[in-house]
KEKE-3310 file (N, C-alpha, C; in steps of 0.2 Angstrom, whole numbers, plus 5000, padded with zeros to 4 digits):
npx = (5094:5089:5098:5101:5110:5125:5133:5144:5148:5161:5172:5187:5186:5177:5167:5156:5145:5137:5122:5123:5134:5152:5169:5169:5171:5183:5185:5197:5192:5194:5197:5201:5206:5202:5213:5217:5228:5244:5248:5260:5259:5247:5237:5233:5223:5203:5203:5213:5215:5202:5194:5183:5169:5154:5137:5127:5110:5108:5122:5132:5143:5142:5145:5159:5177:5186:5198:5195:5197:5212:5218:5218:5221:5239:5238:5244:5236:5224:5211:5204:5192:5187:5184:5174:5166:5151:5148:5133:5131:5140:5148:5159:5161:5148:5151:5163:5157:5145:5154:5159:5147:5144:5154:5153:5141:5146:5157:5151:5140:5131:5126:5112:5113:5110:5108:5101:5104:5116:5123:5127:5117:5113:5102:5098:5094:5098:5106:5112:5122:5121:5134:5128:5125:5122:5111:5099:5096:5100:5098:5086:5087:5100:5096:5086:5097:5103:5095:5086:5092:5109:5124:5139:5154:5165:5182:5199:5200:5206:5198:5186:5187:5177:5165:5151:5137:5124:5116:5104:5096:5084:5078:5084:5090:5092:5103:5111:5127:5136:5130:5122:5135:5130:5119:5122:5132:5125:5117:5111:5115:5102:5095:5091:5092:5107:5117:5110:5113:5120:5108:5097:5103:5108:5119:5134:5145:5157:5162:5173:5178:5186:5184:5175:5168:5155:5144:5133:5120:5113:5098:5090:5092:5086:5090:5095:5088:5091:5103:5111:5126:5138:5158:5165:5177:5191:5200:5206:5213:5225:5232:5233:5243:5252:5256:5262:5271:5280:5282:5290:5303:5309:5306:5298:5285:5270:5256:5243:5230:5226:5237:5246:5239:5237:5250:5250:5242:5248:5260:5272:5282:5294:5304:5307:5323:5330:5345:5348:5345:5335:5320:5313:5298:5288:5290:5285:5271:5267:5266:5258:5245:5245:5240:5228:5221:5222:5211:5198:5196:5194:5184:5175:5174:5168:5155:5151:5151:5138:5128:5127:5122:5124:5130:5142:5156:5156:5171:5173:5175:5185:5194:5196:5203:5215:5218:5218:5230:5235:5223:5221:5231:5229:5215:5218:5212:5199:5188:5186:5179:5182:5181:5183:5186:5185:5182:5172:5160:5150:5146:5140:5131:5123:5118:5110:5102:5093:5091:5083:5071:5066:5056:5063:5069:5083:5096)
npy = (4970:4954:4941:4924:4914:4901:4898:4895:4891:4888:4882:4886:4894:4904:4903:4907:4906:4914:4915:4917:4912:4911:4913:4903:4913:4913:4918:4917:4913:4919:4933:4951:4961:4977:4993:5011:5009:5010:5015:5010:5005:5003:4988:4978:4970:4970:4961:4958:4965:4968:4980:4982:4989:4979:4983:4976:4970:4957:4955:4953:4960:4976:4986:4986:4989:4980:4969:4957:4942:4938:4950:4950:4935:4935:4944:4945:4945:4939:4929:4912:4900:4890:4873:4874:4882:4887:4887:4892:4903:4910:4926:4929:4922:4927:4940:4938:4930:4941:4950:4946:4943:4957:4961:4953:4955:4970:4967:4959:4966:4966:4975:4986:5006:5018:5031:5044:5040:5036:5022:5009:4993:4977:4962:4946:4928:4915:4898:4886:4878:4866:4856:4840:4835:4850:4854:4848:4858:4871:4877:4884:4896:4896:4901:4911:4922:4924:4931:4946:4963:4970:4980:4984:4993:4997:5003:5007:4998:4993:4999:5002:5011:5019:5015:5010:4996:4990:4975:4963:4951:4939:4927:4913:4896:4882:4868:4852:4848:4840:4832:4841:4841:4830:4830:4841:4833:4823:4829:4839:4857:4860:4855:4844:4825:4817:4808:4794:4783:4791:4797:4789:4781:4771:4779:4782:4796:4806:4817:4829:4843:4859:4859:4851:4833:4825:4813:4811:4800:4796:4792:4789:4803:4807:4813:4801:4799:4791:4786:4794:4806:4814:4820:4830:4835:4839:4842:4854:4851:4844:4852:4861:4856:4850:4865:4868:4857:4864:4875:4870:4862:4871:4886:4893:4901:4901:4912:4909:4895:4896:4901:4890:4880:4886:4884:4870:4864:4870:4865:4870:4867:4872:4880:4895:4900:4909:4914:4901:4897:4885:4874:4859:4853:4843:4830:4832:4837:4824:4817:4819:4820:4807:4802:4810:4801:4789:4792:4792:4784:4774:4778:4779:4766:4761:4767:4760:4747:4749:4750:4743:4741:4752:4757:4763:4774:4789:4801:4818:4837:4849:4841:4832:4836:4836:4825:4814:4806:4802:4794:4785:4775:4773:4764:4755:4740:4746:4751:4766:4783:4797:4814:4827:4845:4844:4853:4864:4858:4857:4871:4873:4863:4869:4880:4875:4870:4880:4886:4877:4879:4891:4903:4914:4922:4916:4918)
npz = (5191:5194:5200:5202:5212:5214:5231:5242:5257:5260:5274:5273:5260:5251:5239:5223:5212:5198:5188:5168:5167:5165:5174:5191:5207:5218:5235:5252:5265:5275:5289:5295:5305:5299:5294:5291:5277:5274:5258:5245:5234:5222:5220:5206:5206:5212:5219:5227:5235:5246:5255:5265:5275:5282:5284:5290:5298:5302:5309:5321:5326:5318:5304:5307:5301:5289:5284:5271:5262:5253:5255:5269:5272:5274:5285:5300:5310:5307:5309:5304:5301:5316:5324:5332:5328:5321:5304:5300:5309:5308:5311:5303:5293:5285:5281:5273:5264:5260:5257:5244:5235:5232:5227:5215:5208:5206:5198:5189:5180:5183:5195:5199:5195:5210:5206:5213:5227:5227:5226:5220:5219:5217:5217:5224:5221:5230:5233:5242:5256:5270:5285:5285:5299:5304:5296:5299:5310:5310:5298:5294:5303:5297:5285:5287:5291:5277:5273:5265:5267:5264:5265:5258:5258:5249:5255:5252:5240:5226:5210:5214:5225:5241:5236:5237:5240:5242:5244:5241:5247:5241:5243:5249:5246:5255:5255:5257:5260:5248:5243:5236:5227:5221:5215:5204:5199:5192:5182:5167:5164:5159:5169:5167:5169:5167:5171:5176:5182:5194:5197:5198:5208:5222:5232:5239:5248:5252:5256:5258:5268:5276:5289:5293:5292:5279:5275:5267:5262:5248:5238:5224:5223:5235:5252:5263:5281:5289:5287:5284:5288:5298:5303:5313:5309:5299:5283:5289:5302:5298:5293:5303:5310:5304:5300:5313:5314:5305:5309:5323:5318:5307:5312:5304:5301:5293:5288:5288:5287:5274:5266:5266:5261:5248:5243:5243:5236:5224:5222:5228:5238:5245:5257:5262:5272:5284:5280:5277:5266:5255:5262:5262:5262:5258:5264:5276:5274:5267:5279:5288:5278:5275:5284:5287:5276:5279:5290:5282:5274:5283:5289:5279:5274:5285:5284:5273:5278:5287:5278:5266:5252:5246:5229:5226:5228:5233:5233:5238:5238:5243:5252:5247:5232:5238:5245:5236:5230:5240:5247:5239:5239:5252:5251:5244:5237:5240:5231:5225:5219:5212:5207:5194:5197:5212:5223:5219:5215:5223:5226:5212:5210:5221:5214:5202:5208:5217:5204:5202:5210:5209:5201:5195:5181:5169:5159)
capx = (5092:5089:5104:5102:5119:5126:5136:5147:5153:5168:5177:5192:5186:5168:5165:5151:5144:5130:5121:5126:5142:5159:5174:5170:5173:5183:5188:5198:5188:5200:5197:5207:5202:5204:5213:5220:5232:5249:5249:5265:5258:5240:5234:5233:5215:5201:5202:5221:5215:5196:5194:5175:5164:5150:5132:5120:5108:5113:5128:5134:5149:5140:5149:5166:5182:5187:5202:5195:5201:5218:5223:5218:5228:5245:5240:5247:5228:5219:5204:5200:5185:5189:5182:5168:5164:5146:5145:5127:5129:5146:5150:5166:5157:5142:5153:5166:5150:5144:5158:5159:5140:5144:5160:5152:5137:5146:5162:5147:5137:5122:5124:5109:5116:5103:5111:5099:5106:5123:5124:5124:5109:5111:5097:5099:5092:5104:5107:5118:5120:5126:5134:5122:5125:5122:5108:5092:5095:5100:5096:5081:5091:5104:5093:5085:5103:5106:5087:5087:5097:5114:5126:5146:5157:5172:5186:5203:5202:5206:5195:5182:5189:5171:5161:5142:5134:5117:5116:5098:5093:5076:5076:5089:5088:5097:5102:5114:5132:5138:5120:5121:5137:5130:5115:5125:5135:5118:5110:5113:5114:5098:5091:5089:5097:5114:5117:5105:5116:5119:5101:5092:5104:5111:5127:5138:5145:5162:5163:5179:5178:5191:5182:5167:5168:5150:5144:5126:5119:5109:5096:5086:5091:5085:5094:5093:5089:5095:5109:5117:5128:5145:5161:5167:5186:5191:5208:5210:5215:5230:5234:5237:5250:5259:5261:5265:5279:5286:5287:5296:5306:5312:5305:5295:5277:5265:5252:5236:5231:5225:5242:5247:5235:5238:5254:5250:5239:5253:5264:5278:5284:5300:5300:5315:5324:5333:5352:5350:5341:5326:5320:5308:5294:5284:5289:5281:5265:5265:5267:5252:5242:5243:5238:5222:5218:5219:5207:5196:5196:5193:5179:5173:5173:5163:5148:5149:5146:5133:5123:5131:5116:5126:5134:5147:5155:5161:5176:5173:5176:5192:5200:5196:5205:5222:5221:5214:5234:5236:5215:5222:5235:5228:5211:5220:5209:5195:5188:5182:5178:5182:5178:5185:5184:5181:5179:5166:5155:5145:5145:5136:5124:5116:5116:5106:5095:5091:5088:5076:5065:5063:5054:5066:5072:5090:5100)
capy = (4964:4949:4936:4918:4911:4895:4901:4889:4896:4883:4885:4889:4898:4907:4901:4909:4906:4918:4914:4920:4909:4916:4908:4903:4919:4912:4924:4914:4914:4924:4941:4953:4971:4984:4999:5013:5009:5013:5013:5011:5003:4999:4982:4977:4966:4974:4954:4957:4973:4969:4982:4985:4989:4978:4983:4969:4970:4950:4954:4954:4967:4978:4992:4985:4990:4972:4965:4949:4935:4938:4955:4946:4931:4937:4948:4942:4946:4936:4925:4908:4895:4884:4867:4876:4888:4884:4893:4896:4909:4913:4933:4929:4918:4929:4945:4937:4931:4949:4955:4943:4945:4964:4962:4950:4960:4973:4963:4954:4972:4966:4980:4993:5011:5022:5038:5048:5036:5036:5015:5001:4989:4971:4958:4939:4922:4910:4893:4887:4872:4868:4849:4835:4837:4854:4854:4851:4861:4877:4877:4890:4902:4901:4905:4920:4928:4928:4934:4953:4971:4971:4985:4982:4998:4997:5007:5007:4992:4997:5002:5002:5013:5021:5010:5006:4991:4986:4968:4961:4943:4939:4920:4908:4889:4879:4861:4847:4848:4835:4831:4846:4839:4823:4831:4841:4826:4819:4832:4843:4864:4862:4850:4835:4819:4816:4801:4789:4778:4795:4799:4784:4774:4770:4783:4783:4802:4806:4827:4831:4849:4859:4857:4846:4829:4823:4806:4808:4793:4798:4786:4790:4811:4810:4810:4795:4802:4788:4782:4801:4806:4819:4822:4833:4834:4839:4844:4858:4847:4841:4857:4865:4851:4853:4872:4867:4855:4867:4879:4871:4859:4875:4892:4896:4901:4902:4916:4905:4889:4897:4901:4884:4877:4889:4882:4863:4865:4874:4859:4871:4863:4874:4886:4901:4900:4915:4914:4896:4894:4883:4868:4856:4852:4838:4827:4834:4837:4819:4810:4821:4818:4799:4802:4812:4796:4782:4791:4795:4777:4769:4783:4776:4757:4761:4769:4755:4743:4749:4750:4737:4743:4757:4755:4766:4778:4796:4805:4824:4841:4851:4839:4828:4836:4837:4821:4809:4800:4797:4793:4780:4774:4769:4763:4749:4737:4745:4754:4773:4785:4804:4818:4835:4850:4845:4858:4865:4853:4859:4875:4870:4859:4874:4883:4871:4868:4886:4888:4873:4881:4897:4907:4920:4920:4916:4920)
capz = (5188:5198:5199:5205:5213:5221:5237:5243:5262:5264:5281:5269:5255:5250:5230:5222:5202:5195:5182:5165:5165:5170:5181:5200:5211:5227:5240:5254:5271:5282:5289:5299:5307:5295:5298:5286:5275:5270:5250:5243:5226:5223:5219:5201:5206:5216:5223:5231:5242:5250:5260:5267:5279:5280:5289:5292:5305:5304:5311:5331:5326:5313:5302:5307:5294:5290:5278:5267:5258:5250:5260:5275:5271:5276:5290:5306:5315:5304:5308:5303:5306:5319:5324:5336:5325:5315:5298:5299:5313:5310:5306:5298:5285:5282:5278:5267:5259:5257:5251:5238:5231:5232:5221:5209:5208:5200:5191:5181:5177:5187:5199:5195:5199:5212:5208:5221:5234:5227:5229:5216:5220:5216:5221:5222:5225:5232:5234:5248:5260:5277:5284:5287:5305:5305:5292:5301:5317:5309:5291:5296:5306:5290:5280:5290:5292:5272:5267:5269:5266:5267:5263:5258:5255:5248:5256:5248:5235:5219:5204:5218:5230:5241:5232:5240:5235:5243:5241:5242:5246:5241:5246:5252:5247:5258:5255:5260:5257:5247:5242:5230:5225:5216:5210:5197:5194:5190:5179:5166:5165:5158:5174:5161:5169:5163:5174:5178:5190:5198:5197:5200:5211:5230:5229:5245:5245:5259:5258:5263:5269:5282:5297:5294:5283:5278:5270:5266:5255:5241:5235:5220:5222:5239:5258:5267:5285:5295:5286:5283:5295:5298:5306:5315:5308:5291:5283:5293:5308:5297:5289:5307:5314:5297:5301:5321:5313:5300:5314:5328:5314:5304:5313:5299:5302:5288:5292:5288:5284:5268:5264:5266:5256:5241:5241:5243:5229:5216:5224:5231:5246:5248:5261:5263:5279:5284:5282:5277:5258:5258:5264:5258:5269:5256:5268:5285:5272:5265:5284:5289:5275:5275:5293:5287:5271:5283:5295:5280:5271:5289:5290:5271:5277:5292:5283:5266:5280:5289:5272:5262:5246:5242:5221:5224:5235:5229:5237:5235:5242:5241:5255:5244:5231:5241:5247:5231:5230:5249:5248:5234:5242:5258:5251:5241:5231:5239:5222:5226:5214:5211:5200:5191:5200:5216:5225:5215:5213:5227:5222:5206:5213:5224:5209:5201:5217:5217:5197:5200:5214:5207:5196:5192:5174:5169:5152)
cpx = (5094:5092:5103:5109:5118:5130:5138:5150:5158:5171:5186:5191:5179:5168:5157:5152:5139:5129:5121:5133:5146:5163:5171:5174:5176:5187:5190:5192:5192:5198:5202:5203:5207:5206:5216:5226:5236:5249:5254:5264:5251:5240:5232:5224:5210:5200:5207:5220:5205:5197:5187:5171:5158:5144:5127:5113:5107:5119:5128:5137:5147:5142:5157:5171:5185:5193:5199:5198:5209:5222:5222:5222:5234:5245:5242:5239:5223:5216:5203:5194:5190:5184:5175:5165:5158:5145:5139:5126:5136:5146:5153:5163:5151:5146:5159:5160:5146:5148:5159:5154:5141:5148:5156:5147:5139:5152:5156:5143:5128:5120:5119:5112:5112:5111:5108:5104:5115:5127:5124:5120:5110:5108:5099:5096:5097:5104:5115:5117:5124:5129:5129:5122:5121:5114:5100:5091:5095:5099:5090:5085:5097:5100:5089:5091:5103:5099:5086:5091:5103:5118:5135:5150:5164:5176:5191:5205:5201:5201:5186:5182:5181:5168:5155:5142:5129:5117:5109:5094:5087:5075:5084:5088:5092:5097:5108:5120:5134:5131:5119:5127:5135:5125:5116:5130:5128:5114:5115:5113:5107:5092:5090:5095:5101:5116:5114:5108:5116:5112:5095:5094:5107:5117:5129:5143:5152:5166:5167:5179:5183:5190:5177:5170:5161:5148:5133:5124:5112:5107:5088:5086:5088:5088:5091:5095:5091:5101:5116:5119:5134:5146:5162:5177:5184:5198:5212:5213:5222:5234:5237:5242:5254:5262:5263:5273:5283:5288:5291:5301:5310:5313:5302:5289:5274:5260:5246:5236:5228:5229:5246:5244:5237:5245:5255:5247:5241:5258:5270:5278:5290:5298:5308:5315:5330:5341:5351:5346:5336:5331:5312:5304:5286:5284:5285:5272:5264:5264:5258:5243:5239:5240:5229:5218:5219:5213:5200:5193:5192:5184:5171:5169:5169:5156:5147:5147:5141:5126:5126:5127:5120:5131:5140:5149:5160:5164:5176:5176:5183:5195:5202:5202:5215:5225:5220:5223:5235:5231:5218:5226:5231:5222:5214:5217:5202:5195:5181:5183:5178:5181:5183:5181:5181:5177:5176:5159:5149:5140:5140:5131:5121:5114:5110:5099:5091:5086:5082:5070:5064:5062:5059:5070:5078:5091:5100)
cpy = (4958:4943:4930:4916:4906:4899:4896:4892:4891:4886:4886:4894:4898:4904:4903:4909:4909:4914:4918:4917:4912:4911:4908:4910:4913:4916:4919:4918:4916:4931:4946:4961:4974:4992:5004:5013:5011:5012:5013:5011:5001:4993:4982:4973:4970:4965:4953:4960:4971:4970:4986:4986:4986:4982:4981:4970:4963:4948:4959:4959:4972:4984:4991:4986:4983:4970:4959:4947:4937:4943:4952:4941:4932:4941:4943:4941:4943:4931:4920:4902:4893:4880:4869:4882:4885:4889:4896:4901:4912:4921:4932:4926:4923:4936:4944:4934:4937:4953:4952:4943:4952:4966:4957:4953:4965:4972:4960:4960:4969:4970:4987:4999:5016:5029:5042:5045:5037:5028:5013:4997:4984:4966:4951:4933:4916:4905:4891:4879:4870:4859:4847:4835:4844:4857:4855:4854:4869:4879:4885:4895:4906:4905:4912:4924:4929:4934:4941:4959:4970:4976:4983:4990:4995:5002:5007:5002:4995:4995:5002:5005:5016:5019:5007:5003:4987:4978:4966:4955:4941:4932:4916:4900:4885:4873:4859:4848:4840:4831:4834:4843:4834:4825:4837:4837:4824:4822:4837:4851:4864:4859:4842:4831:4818:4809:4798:4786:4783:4794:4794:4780:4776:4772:4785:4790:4803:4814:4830:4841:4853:4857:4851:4838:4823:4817:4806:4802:4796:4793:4789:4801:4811:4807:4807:4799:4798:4786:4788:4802:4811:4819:4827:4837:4831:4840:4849:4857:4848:4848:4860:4863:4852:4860:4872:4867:4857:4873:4878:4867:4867:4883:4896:4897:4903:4905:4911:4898:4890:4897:4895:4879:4879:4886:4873:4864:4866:4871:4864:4871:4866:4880:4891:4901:4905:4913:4907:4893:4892:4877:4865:4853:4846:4832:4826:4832:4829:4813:4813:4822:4812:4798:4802:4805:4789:4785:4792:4787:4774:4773:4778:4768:4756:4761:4762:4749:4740:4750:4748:4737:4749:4756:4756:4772:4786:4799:4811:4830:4844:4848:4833:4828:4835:4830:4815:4803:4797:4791:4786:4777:4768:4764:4754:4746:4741:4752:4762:4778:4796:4809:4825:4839:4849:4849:4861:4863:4856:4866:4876:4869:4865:4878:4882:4873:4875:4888:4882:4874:4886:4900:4912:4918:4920:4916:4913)
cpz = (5193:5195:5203:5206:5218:5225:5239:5251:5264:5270:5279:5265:5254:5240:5228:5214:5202:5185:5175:5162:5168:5173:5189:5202:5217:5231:5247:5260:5277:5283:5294:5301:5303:5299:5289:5284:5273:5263:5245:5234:5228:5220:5213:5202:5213:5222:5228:5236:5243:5257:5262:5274:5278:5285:5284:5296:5306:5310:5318:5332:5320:5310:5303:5303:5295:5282:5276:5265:5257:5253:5269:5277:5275:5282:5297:5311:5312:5309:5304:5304:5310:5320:5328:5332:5317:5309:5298:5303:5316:5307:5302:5291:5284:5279:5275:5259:5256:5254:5244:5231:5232:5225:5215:5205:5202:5197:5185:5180:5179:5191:5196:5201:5202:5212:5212:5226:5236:5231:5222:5221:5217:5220:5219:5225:5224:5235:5238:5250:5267:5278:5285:5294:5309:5300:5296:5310:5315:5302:5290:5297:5299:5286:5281:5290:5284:5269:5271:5265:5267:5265:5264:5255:5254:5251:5251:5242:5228:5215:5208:5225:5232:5237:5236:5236:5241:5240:5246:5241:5246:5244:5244:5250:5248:5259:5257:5256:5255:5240:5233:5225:5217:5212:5202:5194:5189:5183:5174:5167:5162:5163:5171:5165:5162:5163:5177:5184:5194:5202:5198:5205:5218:5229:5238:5246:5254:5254:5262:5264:5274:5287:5298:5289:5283:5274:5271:5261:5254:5238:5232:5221:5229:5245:5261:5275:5291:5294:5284:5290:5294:5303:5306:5316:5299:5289:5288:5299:5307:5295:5296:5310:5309:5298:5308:5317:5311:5304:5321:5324:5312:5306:5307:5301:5294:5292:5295:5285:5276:5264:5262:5260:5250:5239:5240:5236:5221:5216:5224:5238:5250:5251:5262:5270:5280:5285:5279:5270:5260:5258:5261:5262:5266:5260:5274:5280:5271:5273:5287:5285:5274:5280:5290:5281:5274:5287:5290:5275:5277:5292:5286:5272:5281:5288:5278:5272:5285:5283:5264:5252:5243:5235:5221:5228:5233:5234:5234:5240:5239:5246:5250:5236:5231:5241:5242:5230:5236:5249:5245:5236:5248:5257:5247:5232:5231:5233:5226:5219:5217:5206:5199:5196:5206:5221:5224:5212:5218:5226:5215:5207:5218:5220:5205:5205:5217:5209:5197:5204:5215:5203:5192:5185:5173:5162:5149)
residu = (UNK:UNK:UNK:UNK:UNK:UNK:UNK:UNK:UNK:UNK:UNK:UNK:UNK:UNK:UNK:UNK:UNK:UNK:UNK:UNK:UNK:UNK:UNK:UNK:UNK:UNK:UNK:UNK:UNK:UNK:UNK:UNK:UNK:UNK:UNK:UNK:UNK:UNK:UNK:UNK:UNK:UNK:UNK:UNK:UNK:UNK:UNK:UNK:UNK:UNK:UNK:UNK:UNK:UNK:UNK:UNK:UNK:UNK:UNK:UNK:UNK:UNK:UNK:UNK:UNK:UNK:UNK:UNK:UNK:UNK:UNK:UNK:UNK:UNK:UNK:UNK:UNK:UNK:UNK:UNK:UNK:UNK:UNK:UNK:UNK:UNK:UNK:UNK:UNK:UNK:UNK:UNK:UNK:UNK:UNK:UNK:UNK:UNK:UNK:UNK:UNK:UNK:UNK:UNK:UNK:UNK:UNK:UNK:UNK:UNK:UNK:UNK:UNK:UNK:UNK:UNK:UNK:UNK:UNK:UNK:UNK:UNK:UNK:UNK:UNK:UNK:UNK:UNK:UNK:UNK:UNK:UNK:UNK:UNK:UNK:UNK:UNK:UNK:UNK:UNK:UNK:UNK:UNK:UNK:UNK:UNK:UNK:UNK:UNK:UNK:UNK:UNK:UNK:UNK:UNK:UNK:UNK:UNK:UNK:UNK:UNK:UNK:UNK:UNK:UNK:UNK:UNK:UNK:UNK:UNK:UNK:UNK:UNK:UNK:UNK:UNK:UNK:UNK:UNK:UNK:UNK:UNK:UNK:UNK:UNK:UNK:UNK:UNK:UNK:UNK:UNK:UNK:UNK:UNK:UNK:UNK:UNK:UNK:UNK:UNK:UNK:UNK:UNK:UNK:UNK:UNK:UNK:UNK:UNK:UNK:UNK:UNK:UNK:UNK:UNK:UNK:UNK:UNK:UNK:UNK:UNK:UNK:UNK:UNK:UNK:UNK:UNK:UNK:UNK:UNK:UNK:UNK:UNK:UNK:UNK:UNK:UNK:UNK:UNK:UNK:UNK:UNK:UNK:UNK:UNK:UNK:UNK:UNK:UNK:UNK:UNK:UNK:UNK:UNK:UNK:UNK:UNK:UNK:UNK:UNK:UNK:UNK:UNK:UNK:UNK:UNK:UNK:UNK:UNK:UNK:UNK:UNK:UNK:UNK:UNK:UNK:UNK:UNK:UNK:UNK:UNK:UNK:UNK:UNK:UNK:UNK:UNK:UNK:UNK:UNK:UNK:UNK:UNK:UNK:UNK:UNK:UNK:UNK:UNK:UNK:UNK:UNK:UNK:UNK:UNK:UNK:UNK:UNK:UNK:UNK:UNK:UNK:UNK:UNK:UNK:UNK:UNK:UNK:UNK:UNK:UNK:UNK:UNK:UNK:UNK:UNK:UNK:UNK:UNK:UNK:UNK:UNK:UNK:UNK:UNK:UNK:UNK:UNK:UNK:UNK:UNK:UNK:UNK:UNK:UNK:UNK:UNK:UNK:UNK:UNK:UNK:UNK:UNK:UNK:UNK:UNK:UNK:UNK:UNK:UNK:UNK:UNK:UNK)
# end
């Protein structure tokens, strides 16, 4: 059965929603070389143990055994984006992506089963989007790597241990980060305008992401192509000084900056120091933080006064989400505006964007 999803490839974490409803799937954006495992206990979620072989003919390294998201997380050999690293012709991103559409496929019962073949078979159309920077040079190229064959075995991940799964992308719609954002602000799940100011009006948009941070201005649901723009610096900058400081200050190293994250997020700041109890490291976070919401305010003020027309200036993304008291803080009187679930917002919005330029029917 043919599954429409938004895809969200963040340079932290992959987020994917099918239609049908359900929780957001997100699989962190880390991976590791897979080898075979010692099993002392299995894994209670088939999401704690991704363990797969992907084959692409997308892919530079093709067949390779590979640890994803939350087993990967903790491995010492992990992998994360870095600042040169463009998503649309990253491996790393396109095969925690396929494992992810492989596993959703058949967590939601959309995977058909080809017993000749000895595969589940799910097929999809996929809404996605890359930064404003990065949008009209490679947009094509993304979109040729997801549209295609792809093949994900599970290895040892439980309740899916050898588990084929063909994953089959008919068409790719690829839009602007941030962009997609405001147009599920704007609309409802049925496309029906929600918000008119959204959807009618000059909306200033600053798209905090790890690596990237994007300010397209949206005027009337369409991108303004002189006045959109993106950097090249996102949280991730801040998040890797914070794990420098917390290691030569305490000798602590945190695997990943996923790791880190997961913990900034559930707001535990205490770290165990061997022989010496813990220590509290809210303060290293809070000085590097202020750091990244003055450069991100001073970012804000730049674009508002080069297009002094804009109503309103939305602060999204998941850096967004991390940083919204520092953001508030440094921004003062000037008056910005945030929303629930930021990090998801985008995600949403290619969902939409998708479900509005294609025929395929949804539930």
């Amino acid at each position: 059965m043919m599954k429409v999803a938004g895809l969200d490839l963040g340079n932290d974490s992959i987020k994917l929603v099918l239609d049908g409803g359900g929780e957001p799937l997100l699989v962190p954006n880390v991976v590791a070389p897979g080898f075979e495992r010692h099993i002392l206990q299995e894994e209670d979620q088939p999401l704690k143990a991704l363990d797969v072989v992907v084959h692409s003919p997308k892919l530079a390294k093709n067949g390779e055994r590979c640890f994803v998201g939350l087993l990967a997380m903790e491995n010492e050999d992990n992998t994360e984006l870095e600042d040169m690293d463009n998503k649309a012709l990253s491996d790393q991103s396109l095969i925690v992506a396929l494992t992810a559409l492989a596993y959703a496929g058949i967590a939601s019962g959309s995977a058909s089963q080809n017993g000749y073949q000895g595969y589940d078979e799910v097929e999809y159309v996929i809404g996605t989007g890359l930064p404003v920077r990065a949008f009209s040079r490679y947009h094509r190229s993304f979109e040729e790597r997801l549209v295609g064959e792809h093949e994900v075995t599970f290895l040892t991940t439980p309740r899916l241990r050898n588990r084929k799964v063909k994953v089959s992308v008919k068409r790719a719609i690829v839009s602007i980060e941030g962009a997609a954002a405001m147009f599920h602000m704007a609309t409802h799940d049925s496309l029906q305008i929600r918000d008119e100011e959204l959807y009618f009006g000059t909306i200033g948009v600053c798209e905090i992401g790890a690596l990237t941070t994007d300010f397209p201005l949206i005027k009337r649901m369409n991108i303004d192509n002189q006045f959109s723009t993106g950097e090249q610096i996102g949280l991730a900058h801040y998040m890797d000084m914070i794990i420098r400081e917390v290691e030569d200050q305490y000798g602590y190293r945190f695997p990943s900056r996923s790791k880190l994250a997961q913990r900034v997020k559930n707001g535990e700041f205490a770290i165990r120091r061997m022989g010496e109890g813990q220590t509290d490291i809210k303060p290293i976070v809070d000085m590097y933080f202020t750091r990244a919401a003055n450069r991100m305010v001073e970012l804000i003020k730049k674009r508002w006064k080069k297009y002094p027309d804009i109503q309103c200036f939305y602060v999204i993304g998941g850096g967004a989400a991390a940083l919204k008291p520092y953001i508030l803080a440094a921004a003062g009187s000037l008056k910005l505006r945030f929303a629930e679930e930021s990090e998801l917002l985008n995600v949403y919005g290619y969902y939409k964007l998708a479900k509005s330029k294609t025929a395929v029917p949804t539930p």
